[in-house]
C-alpha angles and dihedrals in degrees: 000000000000139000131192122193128192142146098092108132133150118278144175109245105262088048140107150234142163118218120203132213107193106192131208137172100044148055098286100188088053091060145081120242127211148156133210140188131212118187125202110291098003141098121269098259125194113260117165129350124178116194121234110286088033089242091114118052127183124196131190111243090246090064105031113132089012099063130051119193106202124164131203109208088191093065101026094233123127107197126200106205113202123202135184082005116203131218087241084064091078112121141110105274122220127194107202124178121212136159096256123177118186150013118304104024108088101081097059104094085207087075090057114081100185127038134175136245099264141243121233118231117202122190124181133210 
């Protein structure tokens, strides 16, 4: 399985971008989606997931209302659009895949068996 993640970039806070995951090796439409962020010096924290047919989306407190997690199963892409970014956004992004069934567990990283390699997101100030 591989996952290859892009669309970081550097950007002023108030800004957007949307990240991709684009997804081989597997059965992309069985599985959760989700992606997760990890600043320097800090722990990788949960930030979107999308279940399976993208009919179910989960956001972490700190993005809600700024961020949309949508997937295209045609394509076997999952995208993270990020809007008024913040400086406090800044962190390497990773996109990861895992068989998840039922609330609540798709913010724990432990329940994703691949990830990606990660995109890193700048905002400035």
């Amino acid at each position: 399985v591989q996952l290859q993640a892009s669309g970081g970039g550097l950007v002023q806070a108030g800004g957007s971008l949307r990240l991709s995951c684009a997804a081989s090796g597997r059965t992309f439409n069985s599985y959760t989606m989700g992606w997760f962020r990890q600043a320097p010096g800090k722990e990788r924290e949960f930030v979107a997931a999308v279940n399976w047919s993208g009919g179910m989306t989960f956001l972490a407190r700190s993005v809600k209302g700024r961020f949309t997690i949508s997937r295209d199963n045609t394509k076997n892409t999952v995208y993270l659009q990020m809007n008024s970014l913040k400086p406090e956004d800044t962190a390497v992004y990773y996109c990861a895949t895992g068989l998840i069934v039922g609330r609540g567990l798709q913010s724990d990283g432990k329940n994703y068996d691949y990830w990606g390699q990660g995109t890193l997101v700048t905002v400035s100030s």
